[in-house]
MDTraj code that builds the backbone (N, CA, C; nanometers):
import mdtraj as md
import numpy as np

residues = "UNK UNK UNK UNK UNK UNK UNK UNK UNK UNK UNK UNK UNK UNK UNK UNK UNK UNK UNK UNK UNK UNK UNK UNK UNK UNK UNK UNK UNK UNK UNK UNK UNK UNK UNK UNK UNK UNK UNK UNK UNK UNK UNK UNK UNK UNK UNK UNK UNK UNK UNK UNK UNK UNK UNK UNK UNK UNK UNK UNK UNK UNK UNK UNK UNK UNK UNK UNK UNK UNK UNK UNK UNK UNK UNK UNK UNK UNK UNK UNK UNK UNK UNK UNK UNK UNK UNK UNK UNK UNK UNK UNK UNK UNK UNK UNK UNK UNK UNK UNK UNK UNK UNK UNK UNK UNK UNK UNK UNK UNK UNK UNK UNK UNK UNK UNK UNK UNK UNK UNK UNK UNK UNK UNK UNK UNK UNK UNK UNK UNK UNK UNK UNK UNK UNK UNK UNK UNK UNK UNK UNK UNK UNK UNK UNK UNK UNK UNK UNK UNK UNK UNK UNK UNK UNK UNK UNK UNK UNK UNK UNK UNK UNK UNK UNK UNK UNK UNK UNK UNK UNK UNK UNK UNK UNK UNK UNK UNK UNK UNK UNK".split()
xyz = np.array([
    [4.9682, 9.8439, 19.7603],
    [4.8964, 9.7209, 19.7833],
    [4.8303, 9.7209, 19.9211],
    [4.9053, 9.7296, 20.0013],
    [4.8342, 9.7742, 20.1914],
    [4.7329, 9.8537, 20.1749],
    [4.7136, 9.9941, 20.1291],
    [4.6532, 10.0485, 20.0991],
    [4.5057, 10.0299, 20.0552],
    [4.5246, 9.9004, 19.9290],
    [4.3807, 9.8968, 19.8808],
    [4.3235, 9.8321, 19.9841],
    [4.4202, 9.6991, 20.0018],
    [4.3715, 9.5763, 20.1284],
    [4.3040, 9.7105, 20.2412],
    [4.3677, 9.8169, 20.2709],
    [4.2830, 9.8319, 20.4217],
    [4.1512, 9.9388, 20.3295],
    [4.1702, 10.0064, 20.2062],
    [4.0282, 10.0454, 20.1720],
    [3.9430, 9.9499, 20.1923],
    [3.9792, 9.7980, 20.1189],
    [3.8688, 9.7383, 20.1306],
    [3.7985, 9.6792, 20.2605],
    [3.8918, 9.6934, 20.3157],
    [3.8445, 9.6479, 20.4625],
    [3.7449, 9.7452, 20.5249],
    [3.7667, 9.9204, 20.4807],
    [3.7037, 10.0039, 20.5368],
    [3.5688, 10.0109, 20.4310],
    [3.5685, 9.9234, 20.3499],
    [3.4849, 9.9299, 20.2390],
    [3.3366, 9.8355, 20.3004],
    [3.4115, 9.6938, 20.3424],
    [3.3292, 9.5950, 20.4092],
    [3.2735, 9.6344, 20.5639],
    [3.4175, 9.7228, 20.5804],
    [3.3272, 9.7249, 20.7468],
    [3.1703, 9.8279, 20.7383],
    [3.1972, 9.9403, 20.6934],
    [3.0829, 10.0488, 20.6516],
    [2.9869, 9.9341, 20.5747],
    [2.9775, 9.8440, 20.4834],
    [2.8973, 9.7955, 20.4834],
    [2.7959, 9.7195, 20.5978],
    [2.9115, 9.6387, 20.6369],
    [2.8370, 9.5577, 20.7808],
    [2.7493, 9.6304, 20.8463],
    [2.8040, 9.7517, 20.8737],
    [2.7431, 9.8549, 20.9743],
    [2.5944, 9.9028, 20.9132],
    [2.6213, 9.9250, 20.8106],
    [2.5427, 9.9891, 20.7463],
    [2.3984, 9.8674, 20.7072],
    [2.4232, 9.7416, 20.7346],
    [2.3243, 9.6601, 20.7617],
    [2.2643, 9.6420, 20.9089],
    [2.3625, 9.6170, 20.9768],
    [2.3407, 9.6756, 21.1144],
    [2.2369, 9.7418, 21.1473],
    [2.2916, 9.8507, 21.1038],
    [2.1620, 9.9913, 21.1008],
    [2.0615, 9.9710, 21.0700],
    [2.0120, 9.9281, 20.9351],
    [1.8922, 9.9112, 20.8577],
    [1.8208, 9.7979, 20.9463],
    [1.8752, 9.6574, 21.0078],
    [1.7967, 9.5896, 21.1313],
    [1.7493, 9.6513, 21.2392],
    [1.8282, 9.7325, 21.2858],
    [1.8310, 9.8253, 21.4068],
    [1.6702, 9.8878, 21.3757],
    [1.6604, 9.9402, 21.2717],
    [1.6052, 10.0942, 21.2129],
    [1.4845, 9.9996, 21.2398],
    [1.4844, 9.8698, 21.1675],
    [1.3496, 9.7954, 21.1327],
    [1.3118, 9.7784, 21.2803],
    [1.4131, 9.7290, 21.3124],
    [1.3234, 9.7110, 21.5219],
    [1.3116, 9.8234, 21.5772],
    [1.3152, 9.9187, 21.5630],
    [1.2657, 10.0549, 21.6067],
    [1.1744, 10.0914, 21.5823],
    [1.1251, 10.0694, 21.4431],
    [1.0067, 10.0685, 21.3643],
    [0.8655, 10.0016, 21.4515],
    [0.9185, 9.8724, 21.4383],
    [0.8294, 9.7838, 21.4805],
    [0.7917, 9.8103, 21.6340],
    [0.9079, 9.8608, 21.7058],
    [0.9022, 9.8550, 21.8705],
    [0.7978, 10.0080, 21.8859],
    [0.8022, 10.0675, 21.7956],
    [0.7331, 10.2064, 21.7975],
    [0.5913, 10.1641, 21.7740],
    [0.5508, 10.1054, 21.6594],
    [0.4652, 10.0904, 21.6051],
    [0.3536, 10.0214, 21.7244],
    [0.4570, 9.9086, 21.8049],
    [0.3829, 9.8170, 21.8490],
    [0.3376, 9.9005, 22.0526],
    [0.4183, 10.0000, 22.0783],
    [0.3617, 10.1369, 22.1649],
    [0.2541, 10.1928, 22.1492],
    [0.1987, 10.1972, 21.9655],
    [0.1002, 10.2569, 21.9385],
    [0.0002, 10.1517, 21.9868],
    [0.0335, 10.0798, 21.9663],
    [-0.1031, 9.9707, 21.9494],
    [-0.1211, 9.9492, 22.1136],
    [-0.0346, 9.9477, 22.2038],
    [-0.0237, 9.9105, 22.3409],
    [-0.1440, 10.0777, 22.3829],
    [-0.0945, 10.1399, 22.3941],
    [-0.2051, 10.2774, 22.3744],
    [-0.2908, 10.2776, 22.3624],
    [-0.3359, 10.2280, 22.2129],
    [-0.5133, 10.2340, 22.1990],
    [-0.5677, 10.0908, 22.2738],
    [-0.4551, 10.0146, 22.2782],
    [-0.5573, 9.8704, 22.3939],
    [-0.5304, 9.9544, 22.5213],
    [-0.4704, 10.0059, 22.6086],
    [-0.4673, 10.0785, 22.7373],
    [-0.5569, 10.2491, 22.7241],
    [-0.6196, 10.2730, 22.5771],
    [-0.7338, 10.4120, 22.5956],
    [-0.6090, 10.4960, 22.6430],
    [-0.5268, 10.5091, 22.5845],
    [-0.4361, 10.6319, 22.6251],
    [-0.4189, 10.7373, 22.5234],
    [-0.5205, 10.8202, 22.5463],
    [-0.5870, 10.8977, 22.3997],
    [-0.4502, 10.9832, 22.3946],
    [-0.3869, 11.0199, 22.4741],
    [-0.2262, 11.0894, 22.5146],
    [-0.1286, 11.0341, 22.4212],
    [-0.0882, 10.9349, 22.4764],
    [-0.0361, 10.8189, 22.3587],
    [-0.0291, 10.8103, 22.2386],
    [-0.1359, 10.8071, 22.2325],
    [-0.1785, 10.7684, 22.0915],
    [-0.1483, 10.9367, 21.9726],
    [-0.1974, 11.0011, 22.0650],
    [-0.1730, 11.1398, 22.0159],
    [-0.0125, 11.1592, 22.0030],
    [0.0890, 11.1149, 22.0957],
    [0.1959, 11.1185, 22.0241],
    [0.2354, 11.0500, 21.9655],
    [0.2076, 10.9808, 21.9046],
    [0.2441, 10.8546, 21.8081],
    [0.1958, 10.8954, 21.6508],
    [0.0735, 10.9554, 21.6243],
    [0.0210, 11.0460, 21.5566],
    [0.1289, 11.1650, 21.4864],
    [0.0872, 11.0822, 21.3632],
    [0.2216, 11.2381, 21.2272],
    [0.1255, 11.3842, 21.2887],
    [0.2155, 11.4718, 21.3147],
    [0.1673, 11.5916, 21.3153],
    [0.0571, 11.7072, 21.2586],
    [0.1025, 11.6656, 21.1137],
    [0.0388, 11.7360, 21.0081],
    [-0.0794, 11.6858, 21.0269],
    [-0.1242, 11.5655, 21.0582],
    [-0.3022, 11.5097, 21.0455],
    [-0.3683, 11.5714, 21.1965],
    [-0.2491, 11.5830, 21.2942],
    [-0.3149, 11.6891, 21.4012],
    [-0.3364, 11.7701, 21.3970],
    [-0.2715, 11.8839, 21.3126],
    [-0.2935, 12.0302, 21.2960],
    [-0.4216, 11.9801, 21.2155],
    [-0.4344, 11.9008, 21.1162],
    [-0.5845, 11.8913, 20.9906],
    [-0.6711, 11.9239, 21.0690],
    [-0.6851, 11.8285, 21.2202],
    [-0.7928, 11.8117, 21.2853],
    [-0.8419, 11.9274, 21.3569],
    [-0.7023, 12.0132, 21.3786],
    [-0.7358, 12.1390, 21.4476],
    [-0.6871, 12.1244, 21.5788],
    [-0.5668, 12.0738, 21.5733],
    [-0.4886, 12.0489, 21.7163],
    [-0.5306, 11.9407, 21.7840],
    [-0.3815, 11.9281, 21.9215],
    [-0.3995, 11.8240, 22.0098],
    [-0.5061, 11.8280, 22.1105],
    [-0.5967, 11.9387, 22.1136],
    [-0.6905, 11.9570, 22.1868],
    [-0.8243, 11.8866, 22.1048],
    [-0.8363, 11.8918, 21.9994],
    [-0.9335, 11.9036, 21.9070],
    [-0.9045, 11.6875, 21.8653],
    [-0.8061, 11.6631, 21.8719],
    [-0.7756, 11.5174, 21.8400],
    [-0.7798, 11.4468, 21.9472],
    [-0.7940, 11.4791, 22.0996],
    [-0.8070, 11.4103, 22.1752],
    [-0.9792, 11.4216, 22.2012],
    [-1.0125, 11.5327, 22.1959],
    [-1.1769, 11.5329, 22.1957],
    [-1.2623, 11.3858, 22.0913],
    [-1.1455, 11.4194, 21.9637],
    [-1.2218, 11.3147, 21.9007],
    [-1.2184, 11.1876, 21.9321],
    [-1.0853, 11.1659, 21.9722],
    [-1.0527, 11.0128, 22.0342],
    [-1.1686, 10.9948, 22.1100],
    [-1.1797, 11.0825, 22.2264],
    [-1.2036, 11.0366, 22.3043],
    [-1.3724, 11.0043, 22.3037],
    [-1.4265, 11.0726, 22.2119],
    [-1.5577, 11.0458, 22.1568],
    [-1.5540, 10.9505, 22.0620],
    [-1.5026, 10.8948, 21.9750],
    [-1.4905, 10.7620, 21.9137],
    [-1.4747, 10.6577, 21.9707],
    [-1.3820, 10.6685, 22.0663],
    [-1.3861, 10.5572, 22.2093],
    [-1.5230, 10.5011, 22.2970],
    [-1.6021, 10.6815, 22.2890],
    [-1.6997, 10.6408, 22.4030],
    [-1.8229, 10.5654, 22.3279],
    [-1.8356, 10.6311, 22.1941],
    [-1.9250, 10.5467, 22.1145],
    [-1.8969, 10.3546, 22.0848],
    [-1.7423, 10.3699, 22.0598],
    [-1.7524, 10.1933, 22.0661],
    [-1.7956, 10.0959, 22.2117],
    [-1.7775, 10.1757, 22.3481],
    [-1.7830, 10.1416, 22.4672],
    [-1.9469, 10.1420, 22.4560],
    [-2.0103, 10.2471, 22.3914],
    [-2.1303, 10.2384, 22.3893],
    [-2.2122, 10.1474, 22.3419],
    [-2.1435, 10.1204, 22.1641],
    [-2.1884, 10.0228, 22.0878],
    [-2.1726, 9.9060, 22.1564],
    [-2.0746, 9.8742, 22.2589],
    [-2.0354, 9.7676, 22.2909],
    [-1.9593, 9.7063, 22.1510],
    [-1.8392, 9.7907, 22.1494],
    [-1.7386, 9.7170, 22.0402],
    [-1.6257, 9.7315, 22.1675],
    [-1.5479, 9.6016, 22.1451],
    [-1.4292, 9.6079, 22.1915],
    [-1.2838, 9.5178, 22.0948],
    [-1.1960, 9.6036, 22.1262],
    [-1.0571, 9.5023, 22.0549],
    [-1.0344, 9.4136, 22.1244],
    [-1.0546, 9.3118, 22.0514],
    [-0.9855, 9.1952, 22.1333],
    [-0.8376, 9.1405, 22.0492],
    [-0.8088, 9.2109, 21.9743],
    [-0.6630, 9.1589, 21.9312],
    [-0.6535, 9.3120, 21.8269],
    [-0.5246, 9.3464, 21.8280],
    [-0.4429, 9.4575, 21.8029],
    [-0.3315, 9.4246, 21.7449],
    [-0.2794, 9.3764, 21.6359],
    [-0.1509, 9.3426, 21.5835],
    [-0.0344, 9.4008, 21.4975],
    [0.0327, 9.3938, 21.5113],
    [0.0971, 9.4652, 21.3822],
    [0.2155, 9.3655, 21.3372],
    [0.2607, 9.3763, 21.1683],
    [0.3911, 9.2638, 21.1766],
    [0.5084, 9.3421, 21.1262],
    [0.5456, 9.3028, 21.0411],
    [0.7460, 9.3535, 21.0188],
    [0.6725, 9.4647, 20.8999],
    [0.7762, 9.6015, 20.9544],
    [0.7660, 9.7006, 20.8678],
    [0.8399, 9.6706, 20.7031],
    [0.7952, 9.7311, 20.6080],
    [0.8746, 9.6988, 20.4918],
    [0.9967, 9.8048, 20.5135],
    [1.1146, 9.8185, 20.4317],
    [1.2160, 9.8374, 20.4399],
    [1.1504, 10.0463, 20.4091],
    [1.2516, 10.1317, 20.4500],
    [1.1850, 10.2915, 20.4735],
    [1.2631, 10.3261, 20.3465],
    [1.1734, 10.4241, 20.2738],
    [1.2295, 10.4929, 20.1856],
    [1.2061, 10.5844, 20.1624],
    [1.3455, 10.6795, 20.1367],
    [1.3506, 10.8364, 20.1425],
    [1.2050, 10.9484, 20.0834],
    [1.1439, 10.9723, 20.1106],
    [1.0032, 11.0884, 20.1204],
    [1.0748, 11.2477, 20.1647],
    [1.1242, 11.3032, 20.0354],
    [1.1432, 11.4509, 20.1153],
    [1.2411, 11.4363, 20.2211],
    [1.2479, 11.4704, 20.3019],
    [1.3216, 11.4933, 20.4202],
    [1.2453, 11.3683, 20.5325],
    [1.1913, 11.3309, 20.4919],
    [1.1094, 11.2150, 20.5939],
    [1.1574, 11.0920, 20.5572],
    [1.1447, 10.9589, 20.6182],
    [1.1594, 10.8249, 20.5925],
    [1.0087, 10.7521, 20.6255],
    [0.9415, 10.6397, 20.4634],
    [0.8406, 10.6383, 20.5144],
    [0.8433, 10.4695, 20.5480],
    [0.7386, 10.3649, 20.5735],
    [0.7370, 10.2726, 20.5345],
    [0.5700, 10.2218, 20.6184],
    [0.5623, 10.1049, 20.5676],
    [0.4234, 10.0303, 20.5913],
    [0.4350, 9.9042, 20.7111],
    [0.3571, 9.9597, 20.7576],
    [0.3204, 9.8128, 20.8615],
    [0.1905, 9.7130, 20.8503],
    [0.2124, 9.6132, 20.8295],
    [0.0477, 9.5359, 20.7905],
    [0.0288, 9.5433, 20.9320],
    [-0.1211, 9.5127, 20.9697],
    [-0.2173, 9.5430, 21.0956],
    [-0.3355, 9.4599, 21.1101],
    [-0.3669, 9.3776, 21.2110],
    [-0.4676, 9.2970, 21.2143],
    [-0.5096, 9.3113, 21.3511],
    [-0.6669, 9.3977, 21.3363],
    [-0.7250, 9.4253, 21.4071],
    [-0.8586, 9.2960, 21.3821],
    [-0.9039, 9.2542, 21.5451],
    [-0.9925, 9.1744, 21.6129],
    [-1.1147, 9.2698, 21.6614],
    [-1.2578, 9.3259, 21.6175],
    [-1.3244, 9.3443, 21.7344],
    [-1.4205, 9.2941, 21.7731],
    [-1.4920, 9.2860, 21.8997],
    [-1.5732, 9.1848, 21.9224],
    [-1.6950, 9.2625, 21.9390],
    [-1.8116, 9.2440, 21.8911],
    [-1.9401, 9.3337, 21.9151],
    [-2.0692, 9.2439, 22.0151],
    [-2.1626, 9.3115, 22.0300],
    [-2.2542, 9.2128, 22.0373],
    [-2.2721, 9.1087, 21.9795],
    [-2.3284, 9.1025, 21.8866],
    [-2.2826, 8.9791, 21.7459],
    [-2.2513, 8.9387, 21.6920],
    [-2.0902, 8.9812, 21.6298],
    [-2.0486, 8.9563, 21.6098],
    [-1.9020, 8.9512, 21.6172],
    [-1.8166, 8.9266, 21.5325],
    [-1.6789, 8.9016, 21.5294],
    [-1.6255, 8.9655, 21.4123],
    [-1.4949, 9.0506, 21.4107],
    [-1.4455, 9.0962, 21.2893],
    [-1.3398, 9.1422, 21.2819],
    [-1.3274, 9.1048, 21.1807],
    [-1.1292, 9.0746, 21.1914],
    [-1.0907, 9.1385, 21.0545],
    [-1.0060, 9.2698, 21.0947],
    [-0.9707, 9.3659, 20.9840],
    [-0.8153, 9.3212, 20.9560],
    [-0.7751, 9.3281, 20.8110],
    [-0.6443, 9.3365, 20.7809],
    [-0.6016, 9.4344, 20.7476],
    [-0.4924, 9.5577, 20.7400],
    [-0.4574, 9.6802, 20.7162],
    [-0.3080, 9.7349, 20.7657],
    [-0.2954, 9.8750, 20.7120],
    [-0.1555, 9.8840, 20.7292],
    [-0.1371, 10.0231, 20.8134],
    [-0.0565, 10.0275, 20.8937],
    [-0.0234, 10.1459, 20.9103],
    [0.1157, 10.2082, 20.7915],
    [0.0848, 10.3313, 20.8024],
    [0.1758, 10.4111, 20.7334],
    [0.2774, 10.4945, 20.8242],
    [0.4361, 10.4313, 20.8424],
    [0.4901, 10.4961, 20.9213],
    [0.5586, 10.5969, 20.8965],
    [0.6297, 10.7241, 20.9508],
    [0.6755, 10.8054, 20.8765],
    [0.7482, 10.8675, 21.0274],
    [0.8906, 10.9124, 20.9684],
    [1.0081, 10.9483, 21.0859],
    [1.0602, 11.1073, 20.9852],
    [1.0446, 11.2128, 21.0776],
    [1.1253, 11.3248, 21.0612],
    [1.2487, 11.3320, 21.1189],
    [1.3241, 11.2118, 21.1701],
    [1.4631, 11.2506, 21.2077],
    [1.5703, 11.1053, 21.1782],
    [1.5367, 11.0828, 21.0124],
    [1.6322, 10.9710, 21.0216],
    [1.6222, 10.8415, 21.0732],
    [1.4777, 10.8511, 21.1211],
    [1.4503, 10.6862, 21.1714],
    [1.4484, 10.6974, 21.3095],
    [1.4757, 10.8162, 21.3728],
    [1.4921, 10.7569, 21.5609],
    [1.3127, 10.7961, 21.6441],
    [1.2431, 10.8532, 21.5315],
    [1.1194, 10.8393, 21.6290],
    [0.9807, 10.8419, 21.4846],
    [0.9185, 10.7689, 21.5094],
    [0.8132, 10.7087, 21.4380],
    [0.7116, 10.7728, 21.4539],
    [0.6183, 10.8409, 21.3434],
    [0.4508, 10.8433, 21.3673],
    [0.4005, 10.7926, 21.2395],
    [0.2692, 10.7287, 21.2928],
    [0.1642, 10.6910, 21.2657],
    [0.0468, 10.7365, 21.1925],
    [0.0152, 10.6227, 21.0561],
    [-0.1354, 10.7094, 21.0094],
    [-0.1792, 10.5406, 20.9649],
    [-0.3292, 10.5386, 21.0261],
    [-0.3836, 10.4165, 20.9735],
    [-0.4357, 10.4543, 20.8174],
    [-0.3853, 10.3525, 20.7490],
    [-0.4220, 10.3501, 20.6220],
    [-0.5785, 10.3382, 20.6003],
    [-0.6235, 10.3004, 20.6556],
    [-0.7962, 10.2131, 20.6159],
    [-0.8942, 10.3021, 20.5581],
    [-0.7960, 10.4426, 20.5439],
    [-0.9243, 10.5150, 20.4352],
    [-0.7886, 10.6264, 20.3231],
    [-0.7102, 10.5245, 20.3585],
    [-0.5953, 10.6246, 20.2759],
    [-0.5407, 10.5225, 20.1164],
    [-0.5507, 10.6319, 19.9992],
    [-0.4595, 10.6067, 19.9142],
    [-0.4015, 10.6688, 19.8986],
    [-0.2989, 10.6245, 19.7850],
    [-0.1738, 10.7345, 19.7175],
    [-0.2019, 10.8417, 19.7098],
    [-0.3349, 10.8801, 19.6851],
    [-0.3868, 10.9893, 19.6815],
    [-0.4656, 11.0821, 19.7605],
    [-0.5237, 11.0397, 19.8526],
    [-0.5598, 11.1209, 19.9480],
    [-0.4906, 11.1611, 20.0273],
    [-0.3610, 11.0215, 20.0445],
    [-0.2395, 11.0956, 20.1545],
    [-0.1245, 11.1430, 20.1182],
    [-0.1926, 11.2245, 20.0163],
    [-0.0740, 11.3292, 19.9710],
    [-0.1469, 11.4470, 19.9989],
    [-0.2986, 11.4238, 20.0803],
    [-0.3104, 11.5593, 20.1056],
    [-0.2485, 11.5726, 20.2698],
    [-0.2409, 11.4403, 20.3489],
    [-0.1559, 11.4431, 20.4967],
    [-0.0366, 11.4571, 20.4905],
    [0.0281, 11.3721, 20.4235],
    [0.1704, 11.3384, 20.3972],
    [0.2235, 11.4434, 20.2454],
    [0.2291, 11.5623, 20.2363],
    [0.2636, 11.6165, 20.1304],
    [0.4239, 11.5559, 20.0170],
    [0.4931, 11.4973, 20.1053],
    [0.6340, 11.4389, 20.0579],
    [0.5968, 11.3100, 20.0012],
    [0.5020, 11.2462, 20.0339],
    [0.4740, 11.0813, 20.0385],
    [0.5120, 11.0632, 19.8989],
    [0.6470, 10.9504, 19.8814],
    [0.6963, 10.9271, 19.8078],
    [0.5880, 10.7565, 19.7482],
    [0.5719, 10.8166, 19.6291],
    [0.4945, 10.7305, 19.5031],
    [0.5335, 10.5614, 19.4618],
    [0.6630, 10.5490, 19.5087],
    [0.7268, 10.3942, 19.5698],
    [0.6671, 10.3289, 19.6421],
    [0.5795, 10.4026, 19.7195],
    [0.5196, 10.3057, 19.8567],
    [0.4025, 10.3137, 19.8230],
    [0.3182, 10.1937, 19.7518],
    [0.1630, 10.1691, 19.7194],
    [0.1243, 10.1333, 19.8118],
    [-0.0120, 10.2094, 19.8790],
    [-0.0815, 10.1365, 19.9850],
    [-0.1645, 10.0611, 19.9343],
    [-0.1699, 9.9530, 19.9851],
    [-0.2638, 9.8289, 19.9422],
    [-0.4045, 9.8558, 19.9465],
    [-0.4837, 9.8081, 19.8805],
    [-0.6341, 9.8971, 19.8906],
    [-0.6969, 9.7496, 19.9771],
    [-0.7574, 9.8211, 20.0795],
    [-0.8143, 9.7708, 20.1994],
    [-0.9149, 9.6499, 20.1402],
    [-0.8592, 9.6043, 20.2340],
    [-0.9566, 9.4340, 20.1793],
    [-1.0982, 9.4318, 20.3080],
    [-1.1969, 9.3471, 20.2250],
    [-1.3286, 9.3446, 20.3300],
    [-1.2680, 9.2440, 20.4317],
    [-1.3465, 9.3225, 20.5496],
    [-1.3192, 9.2536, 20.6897],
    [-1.3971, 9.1080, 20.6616],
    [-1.3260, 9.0386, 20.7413],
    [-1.4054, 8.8882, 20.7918],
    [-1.5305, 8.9048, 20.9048],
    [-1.6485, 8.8935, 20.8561],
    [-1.7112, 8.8964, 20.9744],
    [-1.7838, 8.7429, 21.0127],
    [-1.7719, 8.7278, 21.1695],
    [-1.8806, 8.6164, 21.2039],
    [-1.9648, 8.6362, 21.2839],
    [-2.0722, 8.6337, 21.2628],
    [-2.2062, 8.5870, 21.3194],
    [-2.1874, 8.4773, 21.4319],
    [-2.1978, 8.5602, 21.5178],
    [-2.1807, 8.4654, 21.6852],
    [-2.2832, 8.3572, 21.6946],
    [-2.4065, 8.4025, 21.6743],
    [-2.5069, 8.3061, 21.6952],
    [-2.4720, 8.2047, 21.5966],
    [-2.4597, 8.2187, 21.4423],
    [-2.4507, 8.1059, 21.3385],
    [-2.3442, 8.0245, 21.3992],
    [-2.2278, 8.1192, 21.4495],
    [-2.0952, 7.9891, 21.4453],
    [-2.1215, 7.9346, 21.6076],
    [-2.1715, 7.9820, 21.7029],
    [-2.2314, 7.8943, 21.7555],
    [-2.3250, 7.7635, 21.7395],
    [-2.4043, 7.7953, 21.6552],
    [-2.4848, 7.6934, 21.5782],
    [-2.4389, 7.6309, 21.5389],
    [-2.3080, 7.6256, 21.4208],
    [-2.2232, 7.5177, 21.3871],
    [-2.1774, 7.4556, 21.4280],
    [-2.1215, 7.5118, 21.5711],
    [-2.0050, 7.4250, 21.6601],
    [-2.0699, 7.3222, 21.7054],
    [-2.2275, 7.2928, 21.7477],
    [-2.2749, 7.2081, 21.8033],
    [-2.3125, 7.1443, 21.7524],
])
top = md.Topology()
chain = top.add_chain()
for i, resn in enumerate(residues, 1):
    res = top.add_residue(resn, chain, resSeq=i)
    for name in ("N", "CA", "C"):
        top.add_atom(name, md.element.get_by_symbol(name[0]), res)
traj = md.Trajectory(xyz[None], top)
């Protein structure tokens, strides 16, 4: 009788813990995720590059070859005169086993402000951990499905539907000026 009483006790405690963990895991997630985003608002093409799944660096042809691009995608929005004015991300969904990887989704609401306008993207990042959850990289979804990112993500487990990208909100500065008055 003692016996079962303390299995079950060792039964409940491994549970507790084991929720524990999975909160833990989720704020790790999120605290990672939200580094990335601190990065590309601070142009830390470095950063950002480690935050970045591997495999889409080698695609590009290395960390030499992915910071070139950053850093030329950067200079063109500075050029265009695009800037972020809001960078968001919210609660990761819960991670599930991919191969030897753990993956999960982050929704993302990007602000940028142009000459004329205003535009406000909704989207997800796709997170993905090679060690059990203790370090996070990054792939913006906004041109990824199930299917194309199985040519980045070769494990990407078929459980996790990426949402197909919804049209941005755009406003016309001058019109909604016009309205306001």
């Amino acid at each position: 009788m003692k016996l079962s009483k303390l299995l079950l006790l060792v039964a409940f405690l491994f549970q507790f813990n084991a929720g524990v963990s999975a909160q833990n895991m989720q704020a790790v997630i999120k605290a990672s995720a939200e580094e990335t985003v601190e990065a590309m608002k601070a142009l830390d093409h470095k950063k950002m590059i480690e935050k970045t799944y591997p495999r889409l660096i080698e695609l590009v042809g290395g960390e030499a070859a992915m910071l070139k691009l950053l850093e030329n995608q950067f200079k063109q929005f500075k050029e265009e005169g695009i800037t972020f004015t809001t960078i968001e991300v919210g609660e990761p969904t819960a991670p599930i086993k991919a191969g030897e990887e753990l993956h999960c989704l982050i929704s993302q609401k990007l602000v940028l402000d142009t000459k004329d306008q205003v535009i406000t993207t909704y989207g997800y990042l796709l997170g993905i951990s090679r060690d059990e959850g203790k370090r996070w990289y990054f792939l913006d979804c906004a041109q990824l499905n199930n299917e194309i990112v199985k040519q980045i993500v070769p494990n990407f487990n078929d459980e996790l539907t990426i949402p197909e990208r919804t049209a941005p909100l755009i406003v016309d500065k001058e019109a909604a000026t016009k309205k306001n008055k």
